[in-house]
N, C-alpha and C positions, 0 to 999 in steps of 0.2 A: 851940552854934550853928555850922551851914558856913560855912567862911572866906571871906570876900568879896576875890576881889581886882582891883583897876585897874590894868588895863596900859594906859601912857603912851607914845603913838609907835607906832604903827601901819601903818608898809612891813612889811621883810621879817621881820627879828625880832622887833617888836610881834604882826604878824598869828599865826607861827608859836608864840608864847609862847602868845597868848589861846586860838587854837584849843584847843592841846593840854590847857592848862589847865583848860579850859572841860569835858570830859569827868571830870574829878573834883570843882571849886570855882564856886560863882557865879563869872562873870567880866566886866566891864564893861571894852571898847577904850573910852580915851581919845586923842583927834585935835582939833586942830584946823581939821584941814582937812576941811568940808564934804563936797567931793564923794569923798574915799576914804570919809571915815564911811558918807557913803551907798551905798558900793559895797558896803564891808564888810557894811551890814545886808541889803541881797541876798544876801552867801552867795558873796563874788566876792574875792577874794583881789588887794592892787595889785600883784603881781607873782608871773609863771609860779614853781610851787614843787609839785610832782605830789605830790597826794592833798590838797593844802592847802586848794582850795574846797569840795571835800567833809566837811573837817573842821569849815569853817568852819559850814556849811549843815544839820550835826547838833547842833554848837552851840546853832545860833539857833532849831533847833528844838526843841531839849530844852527852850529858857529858862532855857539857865543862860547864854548868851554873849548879849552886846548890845553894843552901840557908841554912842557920843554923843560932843557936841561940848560939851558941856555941862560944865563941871568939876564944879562943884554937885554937881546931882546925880550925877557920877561917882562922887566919893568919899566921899558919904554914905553912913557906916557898915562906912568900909570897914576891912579889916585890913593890907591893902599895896598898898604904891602901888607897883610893878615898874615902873623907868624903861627903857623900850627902843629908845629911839630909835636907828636905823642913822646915826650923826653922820657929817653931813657933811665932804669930803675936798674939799680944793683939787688943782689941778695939780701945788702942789707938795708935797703929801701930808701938808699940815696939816689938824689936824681944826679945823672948827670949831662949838668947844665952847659958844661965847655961843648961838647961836641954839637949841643943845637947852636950857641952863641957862635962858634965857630962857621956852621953855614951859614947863619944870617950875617953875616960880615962880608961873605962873599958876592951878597947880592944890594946891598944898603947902597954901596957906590956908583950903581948903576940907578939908583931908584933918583926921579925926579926930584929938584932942589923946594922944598914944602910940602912934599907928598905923607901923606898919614903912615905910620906903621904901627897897627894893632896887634897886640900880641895876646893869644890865648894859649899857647904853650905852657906846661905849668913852671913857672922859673920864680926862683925864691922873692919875696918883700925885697923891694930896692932898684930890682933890674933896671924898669923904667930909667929910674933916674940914675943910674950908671949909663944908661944906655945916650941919655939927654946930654951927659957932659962929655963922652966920645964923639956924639954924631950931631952937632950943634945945630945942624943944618935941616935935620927932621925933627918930626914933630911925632909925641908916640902915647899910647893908650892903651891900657892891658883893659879885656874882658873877659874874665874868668869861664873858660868852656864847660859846655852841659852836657856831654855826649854822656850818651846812655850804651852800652853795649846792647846787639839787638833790637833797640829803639832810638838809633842815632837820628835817622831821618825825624821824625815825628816831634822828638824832641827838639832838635833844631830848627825845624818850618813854625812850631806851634810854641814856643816857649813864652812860659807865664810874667817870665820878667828879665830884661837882662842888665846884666850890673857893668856899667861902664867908670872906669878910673884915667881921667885925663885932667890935663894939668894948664889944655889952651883952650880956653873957650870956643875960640875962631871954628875948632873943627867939630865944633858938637852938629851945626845943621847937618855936616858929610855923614858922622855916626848915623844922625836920626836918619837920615834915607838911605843907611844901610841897612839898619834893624829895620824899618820900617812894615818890611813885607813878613816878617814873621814875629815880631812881641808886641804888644800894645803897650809898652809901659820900659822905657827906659829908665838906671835910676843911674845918675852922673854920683860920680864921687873925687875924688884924688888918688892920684893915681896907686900909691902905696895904701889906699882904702881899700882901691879892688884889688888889688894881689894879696890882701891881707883876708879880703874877703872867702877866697880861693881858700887857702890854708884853713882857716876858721870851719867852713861848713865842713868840707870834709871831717875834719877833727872832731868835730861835734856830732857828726851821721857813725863816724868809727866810735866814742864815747859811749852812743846810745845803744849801740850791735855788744861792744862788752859788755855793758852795763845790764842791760836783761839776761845775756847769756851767762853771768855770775849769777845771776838771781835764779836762773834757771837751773845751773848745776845744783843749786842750793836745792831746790825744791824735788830735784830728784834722791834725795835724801831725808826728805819728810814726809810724801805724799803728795806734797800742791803738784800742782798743773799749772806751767809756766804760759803755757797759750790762754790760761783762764787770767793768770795774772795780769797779762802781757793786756787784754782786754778790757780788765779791771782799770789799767791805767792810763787807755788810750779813751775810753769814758770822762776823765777829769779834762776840765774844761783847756787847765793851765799846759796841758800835754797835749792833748789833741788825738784826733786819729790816724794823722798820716803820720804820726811818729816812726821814727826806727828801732821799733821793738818787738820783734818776731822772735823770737826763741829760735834757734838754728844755728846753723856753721859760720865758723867764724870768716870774719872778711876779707877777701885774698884778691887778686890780682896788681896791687902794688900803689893801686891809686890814694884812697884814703890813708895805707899807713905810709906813703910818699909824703902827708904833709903833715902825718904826726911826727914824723922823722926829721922834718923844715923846723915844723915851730921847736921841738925839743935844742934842734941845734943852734935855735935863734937864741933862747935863752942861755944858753953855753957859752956864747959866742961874749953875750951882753952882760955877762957873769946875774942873769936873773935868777933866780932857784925859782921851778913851779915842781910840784908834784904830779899834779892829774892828767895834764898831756902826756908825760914819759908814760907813765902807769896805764893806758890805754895800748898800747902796743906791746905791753909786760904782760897783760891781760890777754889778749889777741892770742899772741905766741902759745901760751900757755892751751887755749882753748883748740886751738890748732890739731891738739891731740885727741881730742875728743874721742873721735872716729875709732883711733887704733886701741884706744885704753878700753874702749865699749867690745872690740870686738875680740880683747885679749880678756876681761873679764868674763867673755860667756864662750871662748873656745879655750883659753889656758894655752898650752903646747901647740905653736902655732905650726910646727913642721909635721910637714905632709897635708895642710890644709890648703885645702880650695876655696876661695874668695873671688866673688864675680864683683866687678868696680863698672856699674851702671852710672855712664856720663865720663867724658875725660876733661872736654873742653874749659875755660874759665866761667862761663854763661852758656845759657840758650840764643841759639841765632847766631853763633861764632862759631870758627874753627880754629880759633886763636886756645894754644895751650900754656902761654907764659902764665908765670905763676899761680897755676891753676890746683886749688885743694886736693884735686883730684889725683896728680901728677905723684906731688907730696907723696899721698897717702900707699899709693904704689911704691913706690919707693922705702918706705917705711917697711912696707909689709914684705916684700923680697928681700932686703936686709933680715926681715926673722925668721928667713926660711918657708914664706908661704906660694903657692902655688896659685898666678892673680891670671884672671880671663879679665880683660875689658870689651865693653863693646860703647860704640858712640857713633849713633849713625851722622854725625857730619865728619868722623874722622876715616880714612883709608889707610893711614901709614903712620905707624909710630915712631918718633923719633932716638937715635942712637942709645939715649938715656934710659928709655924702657926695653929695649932690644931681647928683654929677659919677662916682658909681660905677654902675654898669647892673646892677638887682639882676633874676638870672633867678629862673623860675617852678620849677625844677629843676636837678639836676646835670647833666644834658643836655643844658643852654642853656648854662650853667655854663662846661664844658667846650671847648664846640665851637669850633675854631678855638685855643686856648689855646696858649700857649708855654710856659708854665707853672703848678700850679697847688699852692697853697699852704695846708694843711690846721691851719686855726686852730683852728678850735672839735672836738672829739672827738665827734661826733656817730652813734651806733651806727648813721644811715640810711646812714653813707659808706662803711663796713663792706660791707653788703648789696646795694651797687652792684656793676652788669656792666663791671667795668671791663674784660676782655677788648675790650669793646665799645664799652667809651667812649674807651679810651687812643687809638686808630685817630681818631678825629676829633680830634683835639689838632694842632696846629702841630709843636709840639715835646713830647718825653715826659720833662718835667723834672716831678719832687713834691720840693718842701721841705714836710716832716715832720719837725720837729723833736721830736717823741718817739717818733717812729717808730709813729705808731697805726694807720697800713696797709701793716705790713709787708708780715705774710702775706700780703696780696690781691695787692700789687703785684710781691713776688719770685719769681715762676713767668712773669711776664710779657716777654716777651722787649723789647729794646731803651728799659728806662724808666730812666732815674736817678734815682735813690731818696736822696735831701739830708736826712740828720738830724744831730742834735745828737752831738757826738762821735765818730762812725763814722771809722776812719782813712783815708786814701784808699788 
């Protein structure tokens, strides 16, 4: 018989599991919330992610994807229940864990007596087996999720390796023919290996992002060139080139510092003293400011200034604004009395929080009159602009570009300063 499976938790990496899945396995989203369920069964994805309504839409017409609110008949008959909930993050980059543990309780009693439950939800080292000595009667497996913002599909269908934490042999053949259609390379471990796994990379992708961007502040006080260094070190063998060291803005959207905030509280918990985990997130914080310190050092007296904030979103390819640098940095700047245009062509409507930023219809509104203007989000439309044309209507011709993503456009341009991450003066 085709393996049936229930995906539990339904935003970004429910929607993107179900979809993809849904082209090889029966697939039933599980939600409890009403009106995403109902969006999902349109064919409507609850959050920007390109090619993801489409996938959704061939799904629901094949009949092999459907969605319900309904646990029952969810997990009637099923072979795995995939918990996917995107767990929520507080301000201070605590997850919180009860409210997804919470719906998976709802639906565990309806799931088949042997049936797998995989959990890629990020929930601290241990779950599993909390979860093993509550529900004795399932069997359960974390594998740490890969979604990429913007490149969820690709990374999901195509991925390099996927790390599986299970503790009964019996159901490794069911994993292996569930990965089967998109990794070549499973690596089995126990199960508090993969959840531990989870935690680790993160913490060590967030290590490497401070880690250059200290090296970088530094060098913008000497002369170096942090993008020269940054290249200097991805040359060494023991580094590599896909390292995480780009000179740029510091890391936000709550993922990475989500499990430097785990492990710090692991060792709290375990009375361990480390230094270097906490210190990455102390670092982060700090860098955070980056933007506004650049742009009070070269305006001073920020009242009555105009400040254009090009990009709002977290990433490109989203219209998601949770913890977005961009959000912050408005915020910051109308707190000093500045006068902020945004523009982001995937956004239309600002939320109550910025209700005090003037979002234009273009980078042309954007712009105009501006003192400065401050390139958050990486958006390929910013590229494609006449800025010959646009710089001329600016007040002043200051860009903070902290990753430098319009160089090329703007260094042929006579009279702009060009403010990135690292650059020495």
């Amino acid at each position: 018989m085709p393996m049936k499976i229930v995906v539990q938790g339904l935003w970004h990496l429910g929607s993107v599991t179900a979809a993809c899945c849904s082209k090889h396995f029966e697939v039933v989203g599980l939600d409890f919330d009403e009106a995403n369920v109902a969006k999902l069964n349109s064919g409507k994805a609850p959050i920007l992610e390109p090619g993801l309504d489409e996938l959704l839409a061939a799904g629901i017409a094949s009949k092999k994807l459907s969605f319900t609110t309904n646990a029952k008949i969810a997990c009637a008959n099923a072979d795995v229940l995939w918990l996917t909930y995107d767990t929520p993050v507080n301000d201070n980059d605590e997850s919180d864990v009860k409210s997804v543990l919470a719906d998976f309780r709802k639906a565990l009693p309806h799931l088949p007596k042997g049936a797998l439950v995989l959990i890629s939800s990020q929930l601290p080292v241990g779950t599993c087996a909390k979860l093993e000595k509550e529900f004795p009667q399932s069997h359960f497996a974390y594998s740490p999720e890969n979604l990429r913002l913007g490149k969820a599909i690709d990374a999901f269908e195509k991925a390099e390796r996927v790390v599986v934490g299970i503790r009964n042999d019996t159901k490794k053949a069911l994993l292996e023919q569930l990965f089967a259609p998109f990794t070549p390379q499973i690596i089995f471990m126990r199960t508090e290996s993969a959840e531990m796994v989870k935690h680790a990379l993160n913490s060590f992708l967030a290590l490497s992002i401070t880690f250059i961007n200290e090296v970088a502040r530094l060098c913008e006080h000497t002369g170096a060139d942090a993008k020269e260094v940054s290249l200097g070190l991805k040359s060494e063998p023991r580094i590599g080139p896909k390292a995480y060291l780009g000179p740029g803005g510091s890391f936000a959207g709550g993922t990475l510092a989500r499990d430097v905030v785990t492990l710090t509280k692991l060792a709290e918990a375990n009375n361990e003293k480390i230094s270097v985990i906490p210190a990455i997130k102390q670092s982060n914080d700090l860098h955070r400011g980056w933007a506004f310190r650049r742009l009070q050092s070269r305006l001073g007296d920020f009242r009555g200034k105009k400040i254009s904030i090009l990009g709002l979103t977290y990433t490109t390819n989203t219209d998601t604004l949770r913890r977005s640098a961009a959000v912050e940095l408005c915020k910051q700047l109308l707190k000093a009395g500045v006068k902020v245009t945004a523009f982001d062509p995937a956004i239309k409507k600002l939320p109550k929080e910025l209700s005090k930023v003037s979002l234009a219809s273009d980078i042309v509104a954007a712009l105009n009159s501006a003192d400065a203007a401050v390139i958050c989000t990486e958006w390929p439309q910013f590229r494609q602009a006449d800025w010959a044309k646009l710089i001329p209507t600016m007040r002043q011709h200051i860009f903070v570009d902290a990753n430098r993503f319009l160089e090329k456009e703007l260094k042929s341009i006579t009279g702009v300063e060009h403010l990135s991450v690292g650059r020495g003066k």
